[in-house]
C-alpha positions as protocol buffer text, in pm:
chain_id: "A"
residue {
  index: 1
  type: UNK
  ca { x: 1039 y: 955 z: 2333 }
}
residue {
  index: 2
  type: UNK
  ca { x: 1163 y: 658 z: 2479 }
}
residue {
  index: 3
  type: UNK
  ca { x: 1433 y: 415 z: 2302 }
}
residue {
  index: 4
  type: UNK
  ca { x: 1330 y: 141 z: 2512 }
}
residue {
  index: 5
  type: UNK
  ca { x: 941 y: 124 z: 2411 }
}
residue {
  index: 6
  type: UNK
  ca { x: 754 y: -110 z: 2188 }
}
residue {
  index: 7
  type: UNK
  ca { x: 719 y: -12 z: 1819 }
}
residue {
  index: 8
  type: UNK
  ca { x: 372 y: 73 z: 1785 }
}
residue {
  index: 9
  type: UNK
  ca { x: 190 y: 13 z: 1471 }
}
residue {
  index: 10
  type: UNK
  ca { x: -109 y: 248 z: 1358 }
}
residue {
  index: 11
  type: UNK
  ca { x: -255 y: -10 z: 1151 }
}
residue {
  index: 12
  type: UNK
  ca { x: -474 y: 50 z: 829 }
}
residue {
  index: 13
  type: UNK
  ca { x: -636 y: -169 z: 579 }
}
residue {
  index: 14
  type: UNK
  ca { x: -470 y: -490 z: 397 }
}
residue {
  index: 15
  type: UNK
  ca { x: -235 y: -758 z: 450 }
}
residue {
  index: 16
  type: UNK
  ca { x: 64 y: -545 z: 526 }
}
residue {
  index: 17
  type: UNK
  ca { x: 14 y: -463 z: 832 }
}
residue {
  index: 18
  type: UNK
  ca { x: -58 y: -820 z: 943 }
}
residue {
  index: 19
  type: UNK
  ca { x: 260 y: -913 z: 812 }
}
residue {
  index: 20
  type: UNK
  ca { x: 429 y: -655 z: 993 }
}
residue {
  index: 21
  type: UNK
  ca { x: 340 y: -738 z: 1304 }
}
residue {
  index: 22
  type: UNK
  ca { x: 408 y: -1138 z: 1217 }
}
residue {
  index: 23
  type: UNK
  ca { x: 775 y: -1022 z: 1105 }
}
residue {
  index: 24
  type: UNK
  ca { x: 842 y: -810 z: 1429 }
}
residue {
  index: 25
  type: UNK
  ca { x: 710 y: -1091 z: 1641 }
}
residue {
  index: 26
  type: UNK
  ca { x: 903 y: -1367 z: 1469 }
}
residue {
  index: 27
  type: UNK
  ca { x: 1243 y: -1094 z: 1467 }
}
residue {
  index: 28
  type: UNK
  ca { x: 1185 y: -1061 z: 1868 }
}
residue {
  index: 29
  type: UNK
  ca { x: 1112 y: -687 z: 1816 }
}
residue {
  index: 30
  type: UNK
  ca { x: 843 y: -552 z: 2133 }
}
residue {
  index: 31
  type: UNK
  ca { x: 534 y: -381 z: 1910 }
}
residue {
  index: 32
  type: UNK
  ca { x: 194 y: -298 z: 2020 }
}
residue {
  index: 33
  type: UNK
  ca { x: -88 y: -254 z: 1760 }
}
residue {
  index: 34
  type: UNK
  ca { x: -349 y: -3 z: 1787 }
}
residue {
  index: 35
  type: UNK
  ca { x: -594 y: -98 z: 1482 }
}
residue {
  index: 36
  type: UNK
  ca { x: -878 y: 172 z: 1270 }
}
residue {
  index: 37
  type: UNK
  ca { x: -1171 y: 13 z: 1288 }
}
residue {
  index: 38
  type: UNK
  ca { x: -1342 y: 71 z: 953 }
}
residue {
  index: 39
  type: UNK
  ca { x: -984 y: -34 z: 792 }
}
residue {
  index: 40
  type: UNK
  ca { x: -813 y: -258 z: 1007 }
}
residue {
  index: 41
  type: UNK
  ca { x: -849 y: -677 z: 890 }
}
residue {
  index: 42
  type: UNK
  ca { x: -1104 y: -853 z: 1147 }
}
residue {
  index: 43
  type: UNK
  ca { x: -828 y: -1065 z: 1249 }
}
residue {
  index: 44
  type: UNK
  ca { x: -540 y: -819 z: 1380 }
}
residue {
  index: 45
  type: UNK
  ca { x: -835 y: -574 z: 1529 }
}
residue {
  index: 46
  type: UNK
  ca { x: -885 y: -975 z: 1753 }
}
residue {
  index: 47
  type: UNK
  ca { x: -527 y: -916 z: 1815 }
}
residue {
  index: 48
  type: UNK
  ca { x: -457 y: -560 z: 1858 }
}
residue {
  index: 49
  type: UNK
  ca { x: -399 y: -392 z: 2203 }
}
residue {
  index: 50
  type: UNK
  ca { x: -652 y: -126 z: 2115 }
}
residue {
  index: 51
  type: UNK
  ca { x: -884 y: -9 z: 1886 }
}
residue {
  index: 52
  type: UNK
  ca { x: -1006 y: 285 z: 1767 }
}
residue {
  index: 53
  type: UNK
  ca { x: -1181 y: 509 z: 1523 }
}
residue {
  index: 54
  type: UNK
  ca { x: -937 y: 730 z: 1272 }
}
residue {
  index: 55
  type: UNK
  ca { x: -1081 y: 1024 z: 1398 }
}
residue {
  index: 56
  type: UNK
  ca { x: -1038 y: 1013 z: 1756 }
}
residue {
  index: 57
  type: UNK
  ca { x: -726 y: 1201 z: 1804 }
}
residue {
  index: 58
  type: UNK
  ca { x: -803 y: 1206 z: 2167 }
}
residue {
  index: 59
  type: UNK
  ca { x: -805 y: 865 z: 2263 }
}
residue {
  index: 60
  type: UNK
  ca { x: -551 y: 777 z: 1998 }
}
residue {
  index: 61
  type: UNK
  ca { x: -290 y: 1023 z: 2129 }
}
residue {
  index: 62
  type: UNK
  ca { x: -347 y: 890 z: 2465 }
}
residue {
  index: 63
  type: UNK
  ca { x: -349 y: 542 z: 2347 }
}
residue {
  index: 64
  type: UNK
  ca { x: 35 y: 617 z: 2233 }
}
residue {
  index: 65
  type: UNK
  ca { x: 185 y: 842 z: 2531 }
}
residue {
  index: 66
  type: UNK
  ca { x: 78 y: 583 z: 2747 }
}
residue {
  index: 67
  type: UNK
  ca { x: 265 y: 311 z: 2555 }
}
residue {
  index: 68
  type: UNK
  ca { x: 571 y: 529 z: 2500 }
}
residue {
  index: 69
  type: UNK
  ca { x: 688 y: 373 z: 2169 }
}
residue {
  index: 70
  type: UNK
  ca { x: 1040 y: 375 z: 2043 }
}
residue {
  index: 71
  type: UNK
  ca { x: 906 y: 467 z: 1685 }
}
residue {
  index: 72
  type: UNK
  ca { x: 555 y: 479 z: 1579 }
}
residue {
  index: 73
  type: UNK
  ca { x: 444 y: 344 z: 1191 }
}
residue {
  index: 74
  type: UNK
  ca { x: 106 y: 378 z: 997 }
}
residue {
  index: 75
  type: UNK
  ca { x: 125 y: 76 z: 834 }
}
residue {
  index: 76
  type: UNK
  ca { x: -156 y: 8 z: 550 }
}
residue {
  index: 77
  type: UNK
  ca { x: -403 y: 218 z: 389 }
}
residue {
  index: 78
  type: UNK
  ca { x: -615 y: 444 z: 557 }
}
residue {
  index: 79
  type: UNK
  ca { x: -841 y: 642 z: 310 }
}
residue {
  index: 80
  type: UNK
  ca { x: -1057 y: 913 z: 350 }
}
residue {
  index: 81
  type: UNK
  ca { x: -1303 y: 775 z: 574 }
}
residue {
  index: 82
  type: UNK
  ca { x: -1631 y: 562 z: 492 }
}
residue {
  index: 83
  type: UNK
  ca { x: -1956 y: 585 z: 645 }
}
residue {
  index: 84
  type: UNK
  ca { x: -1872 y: 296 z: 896 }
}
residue {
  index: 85
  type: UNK
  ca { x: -1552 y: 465 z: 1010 }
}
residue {
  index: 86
  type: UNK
  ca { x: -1756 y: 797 z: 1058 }
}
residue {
  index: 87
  type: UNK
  ca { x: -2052 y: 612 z: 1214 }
}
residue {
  index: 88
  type: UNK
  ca { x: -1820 y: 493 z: 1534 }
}
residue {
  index: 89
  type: UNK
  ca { x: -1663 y: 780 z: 1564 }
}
residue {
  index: 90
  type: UNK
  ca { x: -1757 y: 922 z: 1909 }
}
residue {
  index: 91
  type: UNK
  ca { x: -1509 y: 1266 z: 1856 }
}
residue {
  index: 92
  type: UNK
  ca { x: -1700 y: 1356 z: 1561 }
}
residue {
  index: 93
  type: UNK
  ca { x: -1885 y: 1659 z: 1756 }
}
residue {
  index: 94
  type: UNK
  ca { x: -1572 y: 1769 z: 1908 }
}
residue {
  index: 95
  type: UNK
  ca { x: -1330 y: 1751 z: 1674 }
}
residue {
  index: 96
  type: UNK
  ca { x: -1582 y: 1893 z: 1360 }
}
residue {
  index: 97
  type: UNK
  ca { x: -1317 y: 2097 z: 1174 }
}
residue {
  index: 98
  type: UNK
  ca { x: -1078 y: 1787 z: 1181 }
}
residue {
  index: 99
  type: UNK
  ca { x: -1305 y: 1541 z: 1042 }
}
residue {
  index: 100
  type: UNK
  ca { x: -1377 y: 1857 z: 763 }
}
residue {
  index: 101
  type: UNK
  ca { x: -1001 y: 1846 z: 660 }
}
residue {
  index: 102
  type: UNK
  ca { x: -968 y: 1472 z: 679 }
}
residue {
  index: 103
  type: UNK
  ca { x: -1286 y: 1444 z: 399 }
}
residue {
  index: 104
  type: UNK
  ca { x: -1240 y: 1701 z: 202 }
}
residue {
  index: 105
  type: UNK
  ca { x: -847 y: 1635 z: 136 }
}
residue {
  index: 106
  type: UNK
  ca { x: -657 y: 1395 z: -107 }
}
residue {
  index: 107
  type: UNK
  ca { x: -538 y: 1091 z: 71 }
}
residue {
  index: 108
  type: UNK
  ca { x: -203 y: 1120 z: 107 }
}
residue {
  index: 109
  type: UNK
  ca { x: -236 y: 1486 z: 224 }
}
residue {
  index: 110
  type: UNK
  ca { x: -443 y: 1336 z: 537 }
}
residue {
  index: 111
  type: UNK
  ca { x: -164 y: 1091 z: 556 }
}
residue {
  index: 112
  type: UNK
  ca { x: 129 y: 1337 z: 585 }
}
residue {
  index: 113
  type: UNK
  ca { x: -128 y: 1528 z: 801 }
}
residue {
  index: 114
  type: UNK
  ca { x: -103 y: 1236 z: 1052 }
}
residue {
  index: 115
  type: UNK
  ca { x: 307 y: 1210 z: 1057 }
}
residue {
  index: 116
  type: UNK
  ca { x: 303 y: 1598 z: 1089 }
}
residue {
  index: 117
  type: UNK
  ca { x: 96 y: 1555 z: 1448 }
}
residue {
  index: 118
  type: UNK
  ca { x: 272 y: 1281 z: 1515 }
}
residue {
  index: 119
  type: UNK
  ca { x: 582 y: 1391 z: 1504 }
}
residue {
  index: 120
  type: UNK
  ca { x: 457 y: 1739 z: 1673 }
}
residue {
  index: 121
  type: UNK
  ca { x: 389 y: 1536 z: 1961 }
}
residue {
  index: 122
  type: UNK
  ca { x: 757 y: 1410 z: 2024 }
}
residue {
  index: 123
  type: UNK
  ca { x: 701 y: 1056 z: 1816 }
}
residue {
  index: 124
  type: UNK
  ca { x: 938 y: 944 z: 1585 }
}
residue {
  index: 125
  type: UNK
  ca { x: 729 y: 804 z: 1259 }
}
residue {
  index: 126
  type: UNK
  ca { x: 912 y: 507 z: 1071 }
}
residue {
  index: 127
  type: UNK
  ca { x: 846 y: 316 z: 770 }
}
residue {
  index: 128
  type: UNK
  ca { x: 741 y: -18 z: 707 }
}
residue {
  index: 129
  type: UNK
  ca { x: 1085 y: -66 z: 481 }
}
residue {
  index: 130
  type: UNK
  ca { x: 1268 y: 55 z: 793 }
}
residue {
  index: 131
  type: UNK
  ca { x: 1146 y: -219 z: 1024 }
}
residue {
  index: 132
  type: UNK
  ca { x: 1162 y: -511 z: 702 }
}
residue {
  index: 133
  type: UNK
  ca { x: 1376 y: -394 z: 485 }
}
residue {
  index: 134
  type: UNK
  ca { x: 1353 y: -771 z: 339 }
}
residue {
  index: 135
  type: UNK
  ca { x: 1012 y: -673 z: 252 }
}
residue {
  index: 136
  type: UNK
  ca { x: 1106 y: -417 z: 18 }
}
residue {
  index: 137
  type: UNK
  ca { x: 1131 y: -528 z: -385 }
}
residue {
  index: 138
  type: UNK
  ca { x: 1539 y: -514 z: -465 }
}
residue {
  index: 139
  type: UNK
  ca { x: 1636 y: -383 z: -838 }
}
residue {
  index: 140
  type: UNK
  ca { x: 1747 y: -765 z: -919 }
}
residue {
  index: 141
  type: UNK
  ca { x: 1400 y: -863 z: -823 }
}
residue {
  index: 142
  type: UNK
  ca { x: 1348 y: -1142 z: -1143 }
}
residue {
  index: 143
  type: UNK
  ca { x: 1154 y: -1478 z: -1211 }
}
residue {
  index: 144
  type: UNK
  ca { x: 1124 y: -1750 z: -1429 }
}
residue {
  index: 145
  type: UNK
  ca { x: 965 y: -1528 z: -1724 }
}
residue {
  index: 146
  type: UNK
  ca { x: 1102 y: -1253 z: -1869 }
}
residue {
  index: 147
  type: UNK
  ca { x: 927 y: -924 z: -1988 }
}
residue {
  index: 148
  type: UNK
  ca { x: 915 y: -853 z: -2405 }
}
residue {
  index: 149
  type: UNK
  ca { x: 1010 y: -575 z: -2608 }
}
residue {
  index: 150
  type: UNK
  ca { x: 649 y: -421 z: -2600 }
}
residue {
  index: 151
  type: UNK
  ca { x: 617 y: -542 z: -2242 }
}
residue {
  index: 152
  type: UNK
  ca { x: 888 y: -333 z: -2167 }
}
residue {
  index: 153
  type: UNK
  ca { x: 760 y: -21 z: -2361 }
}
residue {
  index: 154
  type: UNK
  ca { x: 426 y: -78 z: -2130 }
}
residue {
  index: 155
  type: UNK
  ca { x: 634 y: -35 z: -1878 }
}
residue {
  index: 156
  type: UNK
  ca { x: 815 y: 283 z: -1951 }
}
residue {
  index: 157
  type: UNK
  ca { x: 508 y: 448 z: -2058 }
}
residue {
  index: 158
  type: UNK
  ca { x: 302 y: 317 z: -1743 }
}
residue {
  index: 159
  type: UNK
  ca { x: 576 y: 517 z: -1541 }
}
residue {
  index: 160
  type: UNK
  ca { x: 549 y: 855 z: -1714 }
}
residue {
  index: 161
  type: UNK
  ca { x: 205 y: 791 z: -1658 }
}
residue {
  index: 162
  type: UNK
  ca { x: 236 y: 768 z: -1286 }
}
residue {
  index: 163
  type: UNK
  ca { x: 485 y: 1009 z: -1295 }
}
residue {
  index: 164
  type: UNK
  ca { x: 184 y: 1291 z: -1465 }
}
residue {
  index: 165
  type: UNK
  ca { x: -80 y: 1159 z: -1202 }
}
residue {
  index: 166
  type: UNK
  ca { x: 138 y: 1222 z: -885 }
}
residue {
  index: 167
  type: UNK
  ca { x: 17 y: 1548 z: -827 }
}
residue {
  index: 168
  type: UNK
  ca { x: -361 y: 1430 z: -829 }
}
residue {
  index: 169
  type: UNK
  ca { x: -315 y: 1195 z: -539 }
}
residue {
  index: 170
  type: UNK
  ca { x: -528 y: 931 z: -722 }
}
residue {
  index: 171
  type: UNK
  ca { x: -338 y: 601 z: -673 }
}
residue {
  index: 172
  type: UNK
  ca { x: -37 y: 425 z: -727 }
}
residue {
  index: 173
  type: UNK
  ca { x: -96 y: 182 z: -978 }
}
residue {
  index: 174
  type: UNK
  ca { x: -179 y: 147 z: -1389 }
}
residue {
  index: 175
  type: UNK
  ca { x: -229 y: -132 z: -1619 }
}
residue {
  index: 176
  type: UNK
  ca { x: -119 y: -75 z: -1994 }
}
residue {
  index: 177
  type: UNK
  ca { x: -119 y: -260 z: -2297 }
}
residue {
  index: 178
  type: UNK
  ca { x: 65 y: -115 z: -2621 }
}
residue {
  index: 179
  type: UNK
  ca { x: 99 y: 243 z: -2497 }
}
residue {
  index: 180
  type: UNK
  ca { x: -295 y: 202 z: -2420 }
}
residue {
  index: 181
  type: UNK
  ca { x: -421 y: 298 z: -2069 }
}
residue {
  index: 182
  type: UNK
  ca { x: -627 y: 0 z: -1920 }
}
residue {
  index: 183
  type: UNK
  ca { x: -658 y: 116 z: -1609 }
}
residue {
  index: 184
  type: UNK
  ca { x: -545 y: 358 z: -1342 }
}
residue {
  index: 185
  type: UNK
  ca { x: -594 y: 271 z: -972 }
}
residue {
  index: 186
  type: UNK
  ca { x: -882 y: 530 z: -795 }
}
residue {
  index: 187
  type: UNK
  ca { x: -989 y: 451 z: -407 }
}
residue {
  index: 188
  type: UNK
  ca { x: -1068 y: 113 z: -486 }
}
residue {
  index: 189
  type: UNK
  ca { x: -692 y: -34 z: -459 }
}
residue {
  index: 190
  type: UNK
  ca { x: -496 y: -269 z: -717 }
}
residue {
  index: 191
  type: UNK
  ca { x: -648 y: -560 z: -630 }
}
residue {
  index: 192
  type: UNK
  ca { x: -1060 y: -416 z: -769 }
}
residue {
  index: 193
  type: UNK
  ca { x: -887 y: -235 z: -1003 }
}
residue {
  index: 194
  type: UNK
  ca { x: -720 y: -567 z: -1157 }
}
residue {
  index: 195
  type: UNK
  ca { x: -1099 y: -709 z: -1146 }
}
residue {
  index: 196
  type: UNK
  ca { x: -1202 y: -421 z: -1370 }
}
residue {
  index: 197
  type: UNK
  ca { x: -981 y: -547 z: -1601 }
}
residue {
  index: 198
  type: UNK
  ca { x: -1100 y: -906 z: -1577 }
}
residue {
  index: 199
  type: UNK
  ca { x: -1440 y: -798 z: -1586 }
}
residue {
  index: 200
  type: UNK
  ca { x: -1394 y: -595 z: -1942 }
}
residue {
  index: 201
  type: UNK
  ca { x: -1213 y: -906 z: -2051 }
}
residue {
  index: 202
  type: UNK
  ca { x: -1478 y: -1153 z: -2041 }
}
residue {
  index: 203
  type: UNK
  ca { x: -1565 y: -1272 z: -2308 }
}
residue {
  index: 204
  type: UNK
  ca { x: -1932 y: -1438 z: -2345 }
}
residue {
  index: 205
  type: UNK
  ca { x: -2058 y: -1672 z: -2085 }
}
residue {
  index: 206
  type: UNK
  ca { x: -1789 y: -1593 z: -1910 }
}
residue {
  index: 207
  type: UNK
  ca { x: -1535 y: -1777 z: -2086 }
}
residue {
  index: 208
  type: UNK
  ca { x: -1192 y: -1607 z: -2083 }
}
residue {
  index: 209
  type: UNK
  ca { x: -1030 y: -1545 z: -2436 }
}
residue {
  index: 210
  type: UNK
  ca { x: -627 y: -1614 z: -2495 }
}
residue {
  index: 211
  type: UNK
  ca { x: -419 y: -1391 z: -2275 }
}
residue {
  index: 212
  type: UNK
  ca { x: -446 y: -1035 z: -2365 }
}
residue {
  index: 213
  type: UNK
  ca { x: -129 y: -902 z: -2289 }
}
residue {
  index: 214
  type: UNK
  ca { x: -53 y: -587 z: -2081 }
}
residue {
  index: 215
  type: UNK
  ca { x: 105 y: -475 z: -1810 }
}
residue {
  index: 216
  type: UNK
  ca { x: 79 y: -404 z: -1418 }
}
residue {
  index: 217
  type: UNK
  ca { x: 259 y: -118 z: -1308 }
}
residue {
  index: 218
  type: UNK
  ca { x: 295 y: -34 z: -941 }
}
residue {
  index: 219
  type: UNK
  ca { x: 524 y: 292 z: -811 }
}
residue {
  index: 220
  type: UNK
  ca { x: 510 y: 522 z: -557 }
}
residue {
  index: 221
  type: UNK
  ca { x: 394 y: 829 z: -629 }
}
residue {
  index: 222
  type: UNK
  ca { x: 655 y: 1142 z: -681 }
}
residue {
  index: 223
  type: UNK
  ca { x: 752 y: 1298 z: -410 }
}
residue {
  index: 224
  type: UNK
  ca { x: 583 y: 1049 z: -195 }
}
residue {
  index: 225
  type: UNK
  ca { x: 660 y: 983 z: 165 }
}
residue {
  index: 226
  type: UNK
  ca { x: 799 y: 641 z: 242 }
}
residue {
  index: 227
  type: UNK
  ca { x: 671 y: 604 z: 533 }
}
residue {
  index: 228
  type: UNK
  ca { x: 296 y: 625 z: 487 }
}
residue {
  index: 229
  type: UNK
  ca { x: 129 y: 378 z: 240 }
}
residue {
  index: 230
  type: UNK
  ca { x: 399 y: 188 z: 96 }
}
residue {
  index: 231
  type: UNK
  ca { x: 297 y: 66 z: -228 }
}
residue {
  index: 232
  type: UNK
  ca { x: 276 y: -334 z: -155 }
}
residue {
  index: 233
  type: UNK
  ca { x: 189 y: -647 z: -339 }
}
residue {
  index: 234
  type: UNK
  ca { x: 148 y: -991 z: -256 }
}
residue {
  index: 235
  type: UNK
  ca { x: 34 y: -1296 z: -395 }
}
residue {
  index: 236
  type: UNK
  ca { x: -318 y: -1216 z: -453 }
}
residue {
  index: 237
  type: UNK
  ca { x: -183 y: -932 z: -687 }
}
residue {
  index: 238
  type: UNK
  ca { x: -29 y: -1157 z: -890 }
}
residue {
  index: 239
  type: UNK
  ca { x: -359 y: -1431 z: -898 }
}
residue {
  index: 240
  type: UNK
  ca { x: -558 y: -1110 z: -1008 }
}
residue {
  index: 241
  type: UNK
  ca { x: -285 y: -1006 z: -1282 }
}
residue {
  index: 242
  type: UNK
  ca { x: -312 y: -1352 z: -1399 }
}
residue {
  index: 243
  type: UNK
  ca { x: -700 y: -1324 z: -1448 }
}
residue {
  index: 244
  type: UNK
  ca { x: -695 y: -1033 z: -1617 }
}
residue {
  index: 245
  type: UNK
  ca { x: -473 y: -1162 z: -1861 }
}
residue {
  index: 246
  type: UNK
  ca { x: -176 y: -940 z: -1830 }
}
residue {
  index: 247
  type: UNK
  ca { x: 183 y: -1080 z: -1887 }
}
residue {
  index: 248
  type: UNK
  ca { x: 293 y: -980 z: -1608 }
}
residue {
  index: 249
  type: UNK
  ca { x: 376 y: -666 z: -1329 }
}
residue {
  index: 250
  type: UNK
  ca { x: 627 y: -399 z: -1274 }
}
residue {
  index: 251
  type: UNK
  ca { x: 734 y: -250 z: -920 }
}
residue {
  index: 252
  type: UNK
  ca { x: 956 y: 49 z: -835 }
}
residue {
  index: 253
  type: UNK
  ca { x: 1282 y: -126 z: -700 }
}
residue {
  index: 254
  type: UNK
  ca { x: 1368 y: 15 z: -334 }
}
residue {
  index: 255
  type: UNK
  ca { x: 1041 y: 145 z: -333 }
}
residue {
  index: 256
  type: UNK
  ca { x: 792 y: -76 z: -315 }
}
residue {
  index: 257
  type: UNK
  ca { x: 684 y: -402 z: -51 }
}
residue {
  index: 258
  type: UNK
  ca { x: 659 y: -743 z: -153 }
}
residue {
  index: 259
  type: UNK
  ca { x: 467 y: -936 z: 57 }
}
residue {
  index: 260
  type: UNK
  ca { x: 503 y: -1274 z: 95 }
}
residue {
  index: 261
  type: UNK
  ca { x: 770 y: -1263 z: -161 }
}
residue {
  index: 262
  type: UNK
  ca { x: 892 y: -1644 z: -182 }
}
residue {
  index: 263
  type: UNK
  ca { x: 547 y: -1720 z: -273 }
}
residue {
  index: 264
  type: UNK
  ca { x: 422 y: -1428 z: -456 }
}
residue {
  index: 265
  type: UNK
  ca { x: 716 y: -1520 z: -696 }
}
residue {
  index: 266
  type: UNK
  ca { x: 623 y: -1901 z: -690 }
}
residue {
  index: 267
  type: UNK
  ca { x: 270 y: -1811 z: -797 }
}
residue {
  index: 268
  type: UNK
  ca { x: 443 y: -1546 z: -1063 }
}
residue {
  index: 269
  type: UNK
  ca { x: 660 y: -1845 z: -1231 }
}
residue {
  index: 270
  type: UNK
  ca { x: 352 y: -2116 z: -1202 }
}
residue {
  index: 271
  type: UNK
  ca { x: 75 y: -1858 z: -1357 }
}
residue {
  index: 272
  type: UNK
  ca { x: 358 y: -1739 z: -1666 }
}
residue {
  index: 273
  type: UNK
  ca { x: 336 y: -1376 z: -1563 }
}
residue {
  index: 274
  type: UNK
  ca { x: 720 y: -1190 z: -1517 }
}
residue {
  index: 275
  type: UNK
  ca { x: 754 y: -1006 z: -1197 }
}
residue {
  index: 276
  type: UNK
  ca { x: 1038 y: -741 z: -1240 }
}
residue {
  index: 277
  type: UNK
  ca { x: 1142 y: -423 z: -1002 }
}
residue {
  index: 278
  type: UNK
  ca { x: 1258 y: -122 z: -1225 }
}
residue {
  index: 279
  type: UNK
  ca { x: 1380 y: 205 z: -1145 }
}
residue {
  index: 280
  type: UNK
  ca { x: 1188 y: 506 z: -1084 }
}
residue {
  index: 281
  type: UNK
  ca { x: 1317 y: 871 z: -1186 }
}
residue {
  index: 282
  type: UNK
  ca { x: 1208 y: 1052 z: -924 }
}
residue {
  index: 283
  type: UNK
  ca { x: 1356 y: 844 z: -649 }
}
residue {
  index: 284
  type: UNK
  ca { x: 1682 y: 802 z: -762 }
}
residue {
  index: 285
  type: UNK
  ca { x: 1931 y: 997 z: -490 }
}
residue {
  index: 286
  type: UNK
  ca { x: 1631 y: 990 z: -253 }
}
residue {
  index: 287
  type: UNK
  ca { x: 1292 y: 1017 z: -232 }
}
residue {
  index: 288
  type: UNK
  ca { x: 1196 y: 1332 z: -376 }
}
């Protein structure tokens, strides 16, 4: 491929890839956006140069050798697809045993799926941390509040527990309280998952008891492949932490996006929760 082209950004579900595209833009950096409809936010699919349905591989293929990117990212989540990703999708009767693999496997087995034909087809796949790397949580990542001793324990057991789950391809987030598993993220994302929480919290007539205590915990998986659904968080993370009545949230340092981040850690410091990065085992001398 070219090393003159655009970056051109495969974009999936949530805020990151909006802010990637506002950070390349605002950096001077050429990138075109080719959005999923199904995943992609309303307002970058108004923006986007083209979009398309996950499962044409036809037009999306053609879509990118006509652009001739420099380097080619899947920014945001793209999960097995829903019924309104399938309904649009016009390749479904030619490509049948595709759309088979792409249901019937784990999510981030369709996502290395995706780099694999990528790259097959001369592209060179990057990483949102590659084209921010200010985006990406540093190990001195620390706010106004600091974690306790039994916040801290949450912590370390919330990472074995991510750690264990890896190889079931079942999310990338937990919330613990006292060595007691909340929570563990499924296809809904963090942000539901946090609700969950909130919801089991309740008390009567919807009037929220004292804060609860607990712990967000958000890590890449092991042996997970940077360059394919980052784990992220921004500042609604933290507003949903804070409603759930956790003390506060945990990120894998080097490994994980923060969105927004002057804010996110505003909103942190204003709503009392800590916001710390911490080392993961598995991705120390690489990523596993």
């Amino acid at each position: 491929m070219t090393d003159t082209g655009p970056i051109a950004i495969l974009a999936g579900s949530g805020q990151l890839p909006i802010q990637l595209v506002e950070h390349l833009e605002r950096t001077g950096q050429e990138c075109r956006v080719l959005a999923f409809r199904g995943f992609a936010a309303p307002e970058l699919r108004r923006r986007a140069q083209a979009n398309v349905d996950l499962l044409d591989l036809k037009t999306i293929m053609a879509t990118l050798e006509a652009w001739k990117p420099r380097a080619v990212a899947l920014v945001g989540a793209v999960r097995r697809p829903g019924f309104s990703a399938l309904l649009g999708a016009y390749s479904l009767l030619r490509n049948r045993q595709e759309v088979k693999e792409v249901i019937t496997r784990g999510d981030d087995q369709v996502l290395r799926g995706a780099v694999m034909l990528l790259e097959e087809r001369g592209f060179r796949v990057v990483g949102a941390h590659e084209l921010a790397p200010g985006l990406v949580a540093p190990l001195t990542l620390s706010g106004r509040h600091r974690p306790t001793e039994d916040d801290r324990h949450s912590v370390t057991f919330g990472i074995d527990l991510l750690s264990s789950l890896s190889a079931f391809d079942i999310g990338q987030a937990a919330v613990v309280a006292r060595r007691h598993v909340l929570a563990v993220e499924g296809p809904e994302g963090t942000d539901r998952m946090l609700r969950r929480v909130s919801g089991f919290r309740q008390a009567w007539f919807g009037l929220r008891r004292r804060r609860e205590g607990g712990v967000l915990i958000k890590a890449a998986k092991r042996g997970q492949d940077l360059r394919v659904d980052m784990p992220a968080i921004g500042p609604r993370t933290v507003a949903e932490a804070a409603r759930a009545g956790l003390s506060g949230i945990a990120v894998g340092a080097g490994s994980t996006l923060i969105l927004e981040q002057d804010r996110t850690m505003e909103l942190a410091d204003r709503l009392g929760l800590f916001l710390v990065a911490v080392t993961l085992p598995w991705m120390e001398g690489g990523h596993d």
